[in-house]
C-alpha positions in Angstrom: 132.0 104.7 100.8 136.0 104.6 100.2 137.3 101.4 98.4 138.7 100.2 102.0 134.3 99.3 102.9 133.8 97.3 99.8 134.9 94.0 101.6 133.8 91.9 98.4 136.3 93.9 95.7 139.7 92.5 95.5 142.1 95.0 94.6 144.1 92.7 92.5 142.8 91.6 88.7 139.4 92.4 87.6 138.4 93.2 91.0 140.9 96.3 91.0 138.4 97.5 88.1 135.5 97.8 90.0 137.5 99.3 93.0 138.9 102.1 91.1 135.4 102.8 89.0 133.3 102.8 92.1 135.6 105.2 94.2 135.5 107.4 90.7 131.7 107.0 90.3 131.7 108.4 94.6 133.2 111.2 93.6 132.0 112.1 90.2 128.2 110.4 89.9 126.1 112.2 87.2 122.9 113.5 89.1 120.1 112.7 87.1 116.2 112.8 87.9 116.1 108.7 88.1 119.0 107.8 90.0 120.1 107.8 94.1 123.3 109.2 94.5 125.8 107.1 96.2 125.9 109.0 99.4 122.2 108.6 99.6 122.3 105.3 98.6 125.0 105.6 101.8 122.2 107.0 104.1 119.9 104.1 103.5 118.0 105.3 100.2 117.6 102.3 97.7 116.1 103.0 94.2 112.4 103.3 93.4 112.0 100.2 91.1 109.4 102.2 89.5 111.3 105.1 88.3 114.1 102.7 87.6 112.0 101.0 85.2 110.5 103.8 84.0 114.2 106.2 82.7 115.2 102.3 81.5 112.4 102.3 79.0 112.6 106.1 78.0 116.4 105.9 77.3 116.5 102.6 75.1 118.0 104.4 71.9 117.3 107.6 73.5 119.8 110.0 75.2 119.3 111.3 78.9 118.9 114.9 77.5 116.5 113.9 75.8 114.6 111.8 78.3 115.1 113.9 81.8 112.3 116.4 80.9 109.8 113.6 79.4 110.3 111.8 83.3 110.0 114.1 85.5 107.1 115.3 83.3 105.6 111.1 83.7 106.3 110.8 87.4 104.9 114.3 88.1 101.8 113.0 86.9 102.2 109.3 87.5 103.8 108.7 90.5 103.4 105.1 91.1 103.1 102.2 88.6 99.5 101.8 89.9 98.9 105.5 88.8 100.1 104.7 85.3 98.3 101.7 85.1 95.3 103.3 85.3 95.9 106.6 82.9 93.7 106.1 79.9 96.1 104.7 77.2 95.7 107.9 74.6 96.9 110.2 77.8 100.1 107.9 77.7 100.8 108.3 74.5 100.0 111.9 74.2 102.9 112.7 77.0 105.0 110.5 74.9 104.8 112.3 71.7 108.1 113.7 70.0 110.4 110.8 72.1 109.7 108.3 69.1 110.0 104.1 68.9 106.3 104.5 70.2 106.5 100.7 70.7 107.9 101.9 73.7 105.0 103.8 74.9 102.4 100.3 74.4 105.1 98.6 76.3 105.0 100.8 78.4 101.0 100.6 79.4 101.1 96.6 79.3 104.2 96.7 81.4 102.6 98.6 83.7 99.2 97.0 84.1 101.0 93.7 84.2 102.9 94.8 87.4 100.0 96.6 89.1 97.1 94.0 88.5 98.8 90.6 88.8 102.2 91.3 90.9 100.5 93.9 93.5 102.7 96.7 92.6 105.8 95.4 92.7 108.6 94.5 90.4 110.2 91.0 90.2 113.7 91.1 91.9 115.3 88.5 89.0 116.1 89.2 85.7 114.3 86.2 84.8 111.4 87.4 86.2 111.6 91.0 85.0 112.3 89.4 81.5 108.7 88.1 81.9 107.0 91.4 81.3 106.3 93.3 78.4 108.9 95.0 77.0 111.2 94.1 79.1 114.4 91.9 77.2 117.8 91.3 78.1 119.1 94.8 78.9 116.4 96.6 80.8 116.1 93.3 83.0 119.6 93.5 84.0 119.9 97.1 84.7 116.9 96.8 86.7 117.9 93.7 88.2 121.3 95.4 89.2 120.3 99.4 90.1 117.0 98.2 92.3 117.4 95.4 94.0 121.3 94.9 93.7 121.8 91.7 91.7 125.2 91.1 90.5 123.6 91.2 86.9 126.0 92.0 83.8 124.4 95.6 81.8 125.6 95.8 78.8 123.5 99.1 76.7 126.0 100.7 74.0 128.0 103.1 76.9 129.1 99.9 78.6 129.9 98.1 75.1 132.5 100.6 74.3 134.2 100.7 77.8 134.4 96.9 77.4 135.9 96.6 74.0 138.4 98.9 75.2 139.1 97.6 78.1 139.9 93.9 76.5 141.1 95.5 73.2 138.1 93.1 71.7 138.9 93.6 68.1 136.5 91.0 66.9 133.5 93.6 65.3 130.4 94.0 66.3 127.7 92.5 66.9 130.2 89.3 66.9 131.7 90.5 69.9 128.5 91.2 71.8 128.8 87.7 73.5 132.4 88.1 74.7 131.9 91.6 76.0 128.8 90.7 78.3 131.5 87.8 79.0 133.8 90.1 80.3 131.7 93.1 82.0 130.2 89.7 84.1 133.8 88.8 84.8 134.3 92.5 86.4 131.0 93.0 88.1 131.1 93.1 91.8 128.7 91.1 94.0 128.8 94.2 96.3 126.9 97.7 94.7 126.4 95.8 91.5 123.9 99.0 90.5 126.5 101.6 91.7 128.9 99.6 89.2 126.4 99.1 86.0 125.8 102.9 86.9 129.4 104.0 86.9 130.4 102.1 83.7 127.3 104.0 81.8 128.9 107.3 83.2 132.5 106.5 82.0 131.2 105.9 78.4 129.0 108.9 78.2 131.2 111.5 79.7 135.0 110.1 79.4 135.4 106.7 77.1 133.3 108.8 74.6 132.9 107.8 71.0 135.7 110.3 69.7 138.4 111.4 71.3 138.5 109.6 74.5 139.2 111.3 77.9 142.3 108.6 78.7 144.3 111.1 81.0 141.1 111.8 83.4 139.8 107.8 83.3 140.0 105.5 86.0 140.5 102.4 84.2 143.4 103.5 81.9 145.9 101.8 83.9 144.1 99.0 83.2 142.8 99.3 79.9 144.6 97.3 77.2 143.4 99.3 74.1 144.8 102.7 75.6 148.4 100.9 75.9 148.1 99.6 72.5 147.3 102.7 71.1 143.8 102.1 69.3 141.3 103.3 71.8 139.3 105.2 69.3 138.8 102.8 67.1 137.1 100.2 68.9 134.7 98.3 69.0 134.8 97.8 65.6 131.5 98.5 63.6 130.0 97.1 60.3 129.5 99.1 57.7 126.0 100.9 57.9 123.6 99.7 55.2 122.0 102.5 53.0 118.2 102.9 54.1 115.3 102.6 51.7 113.8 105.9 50.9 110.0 106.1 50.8 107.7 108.4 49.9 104.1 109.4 51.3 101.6 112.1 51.9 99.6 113.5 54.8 96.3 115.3 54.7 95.4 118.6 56.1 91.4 119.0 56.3 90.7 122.0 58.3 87.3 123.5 58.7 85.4 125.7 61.2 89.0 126.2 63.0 89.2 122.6 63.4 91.5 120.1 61.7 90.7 116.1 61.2 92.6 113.8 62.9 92.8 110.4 63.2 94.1 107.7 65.8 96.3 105.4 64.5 95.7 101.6 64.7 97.6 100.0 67.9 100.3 98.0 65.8 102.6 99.2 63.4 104.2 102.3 62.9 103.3 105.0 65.2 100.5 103.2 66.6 98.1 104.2 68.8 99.0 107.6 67.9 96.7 110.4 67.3 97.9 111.9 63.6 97.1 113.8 60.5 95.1 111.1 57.9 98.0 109.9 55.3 97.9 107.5 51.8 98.6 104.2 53.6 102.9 104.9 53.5 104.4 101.9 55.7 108.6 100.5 56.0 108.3 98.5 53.0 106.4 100.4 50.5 105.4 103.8 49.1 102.4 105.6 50.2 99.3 105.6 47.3 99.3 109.1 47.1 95.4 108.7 46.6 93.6 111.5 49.5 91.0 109.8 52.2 88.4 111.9 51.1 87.4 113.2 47.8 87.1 117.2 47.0 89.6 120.0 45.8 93.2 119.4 47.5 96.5 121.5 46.8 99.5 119.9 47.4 102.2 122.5 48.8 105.3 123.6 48.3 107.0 121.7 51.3 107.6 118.3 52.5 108.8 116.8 55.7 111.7 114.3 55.9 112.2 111.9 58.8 114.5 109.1 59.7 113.2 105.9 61.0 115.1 103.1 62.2 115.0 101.0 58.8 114.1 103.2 56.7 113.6 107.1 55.8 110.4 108.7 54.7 109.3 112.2 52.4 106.4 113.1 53.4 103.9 115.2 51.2 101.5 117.3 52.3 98.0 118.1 50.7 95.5 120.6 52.3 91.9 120.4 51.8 90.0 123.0 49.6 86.4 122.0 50.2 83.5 120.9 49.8 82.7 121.2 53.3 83.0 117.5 55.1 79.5 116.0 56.3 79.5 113.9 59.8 79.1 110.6 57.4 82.7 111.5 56.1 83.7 111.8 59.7 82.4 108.7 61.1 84.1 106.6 57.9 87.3 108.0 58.8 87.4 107.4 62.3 88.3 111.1 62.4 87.8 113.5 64.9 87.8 117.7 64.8 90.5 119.2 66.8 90.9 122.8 67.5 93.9 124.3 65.3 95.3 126.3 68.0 95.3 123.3 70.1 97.1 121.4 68.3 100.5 121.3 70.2 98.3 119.5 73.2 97.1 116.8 70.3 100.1 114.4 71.2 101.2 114.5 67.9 104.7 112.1 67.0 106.9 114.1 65.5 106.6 113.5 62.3 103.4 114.7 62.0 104.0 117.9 64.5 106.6 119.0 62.1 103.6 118.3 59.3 101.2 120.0 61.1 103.7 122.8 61.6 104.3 123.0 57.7 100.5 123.1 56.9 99.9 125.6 59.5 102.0 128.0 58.0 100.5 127.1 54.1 97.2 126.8 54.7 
């Protein structure tokens, strides 16, 4: 569609935004698994609410390389919200594992049985109603809003935030700004392709109003952008100082017998939860993990230890493997546990953190 057909974009003020990023986005739309081009969208195609959803979830604090081979791997084998809604929650959260902020995942399940037992399948059309379902805040309800049903919703995720400050030269830091950037990206929204424009402002931050060193000679909007004529592009939006995380410290347990290794299923809430996982000492955001083993016998606690990064905090984690004596069902049962075959253990659904663990005591044990 040339910028001529878009009877609702004024060439003139913020409306010669849009024009120019929309005719940019025509030409230059990233192709990803989610999305329908704008020449399809051109044909008569709109977007599958359901899939829309769905890459909205997996790429909160996630990025799309990371994310394209986790949905096409989900809408392979759940092709509909109905079908998800019905996969047994530990399947779920097993073809999550390794894409992390497993919050995500439960959200994920209640979102989806919400939609397919008490709306019929379908998605609300409104942010406001889309706001009403698990998971589901500000951000995700305005990109969906906007990309599947074409509300003239303002999406503001981190890509769009940095276009923004730029744009405006918004100088005030972050996350004081936040209010006058949503402001302004709803001040340039068209009411006509609002999705094609949320899409094409995502696209300029990820590929040419990057982080460092900005793309200004190939971007659209650099006629407009008052930061580029001022000369301090790169440095905006301005960011607060990161706070130093807490360091904590914990231990996993390796108990292998018979070929078989215990694990355990986390509880639903809380870290990781709902996860299948190696047994650990109790290690949580705000405290240190015991250090005391879940079951008593000889243990040797290796060599190795595996570090990970969580949101608030970072986390060393230990690892002890099990010398014997050999485990009775009683043990078992008090531990929730359950035997899983070592050379199976890639198809365990393990989060990351305790893959890399498992890896580590695989290679000691």
């Amino acid at each position: 569609m040339s910028v001529e057909c878009r009877d609702d974009i004024v060439e003139t003020g913020t409306g010669a935004i849009a024009a120019a990023l929309l005719e940019h986005y025509d030409m230059h739309a990233r192709d990803l698994p989610w999305r329908v081009s704008p020449a399809t969208r051109r044909a008569g195609v709109t977007p599958d609410p359901y899939r829309v959803w769905l890459s909205e979830v997996m790429l909160q604090q996630t990025t799309v390389a990371a994310v394209t081979g986790y949905f096409e791997r989900f809408t392979t084998r759940w092709p509909t919200v109905e079908a998800l809604a019905a996969a047994p929650q530990e399947d779920v959260l097993a073809a999550w594992a390794g894409l992390g902020y497993y919050a995500r995942a439960r959200n994920l399940i209640a979102c989806a049985n919400v939609v397919a037992n008490e709306h019929g399948g379908r998605f609300p059309e409104t942010e406001a109603g889309l706001r009403g379902l698990p998971g589901i805040g500000d951000y995700t309800a305005a990109a969906i809003a906007a990309i599947a049903f074409d509300q003239p919703a303002a999406v503001v995720d981190a890509n769009v935030e940095r276009v923004v400050a730029r744009l405006f030269a918004i100088t005030t830091p972050l996350p004081a700004a936040r209010p006058e950037i949503r402001k302004r990206t709803a001040e340039i929204t068209p009411r006509e392709l609002p999705g094609d424009f949320a899409q094409a402002m995502m696209d300029l931050g990820a590929t040419i109003c990057t982080v460092r060193n900005p793309s200004c000679l190939l971007c659209p909007l650099a006629p407009h952008c008052e930061a580029r004529a001022q000369g301090i592009a790169e440095s905006l939006p301005v960011k607060p100082p990161k706070k130093a995380k807490p360091q904590r410290t914990g231990t996993a347990f390796w108990i292998e017998q018979d070929g078989q290794v215990m694990l355990v299923q986390r509880p639903g809430k809380g870290m990781l939860g709902g996860m299948r996982a190696l047994p650990d000492d109790g290690w949580v955001a705000g405290r240190d993990g015991s250090g005391q083993p879940p079951i008593t016998g000889q243990w040797r606690v290796i060599d190795a230890a595996v570090t990970h990064v969580f949101t608030h905090f970072s986390l060393e984690l230990a690892l002890a493997l099990y010398r014997g004596p050999q485990i009775d069902k009683v043990a078992i049962e008090n531990l929730n546990g359950i035997w899983w075959p070592v050379e199976r253990i890639a198809e365990a659904g393990l989060p990351t953190l305790f893959a890399r663990a498992a890896s580590v005591a695989i290679q000691h044990r």
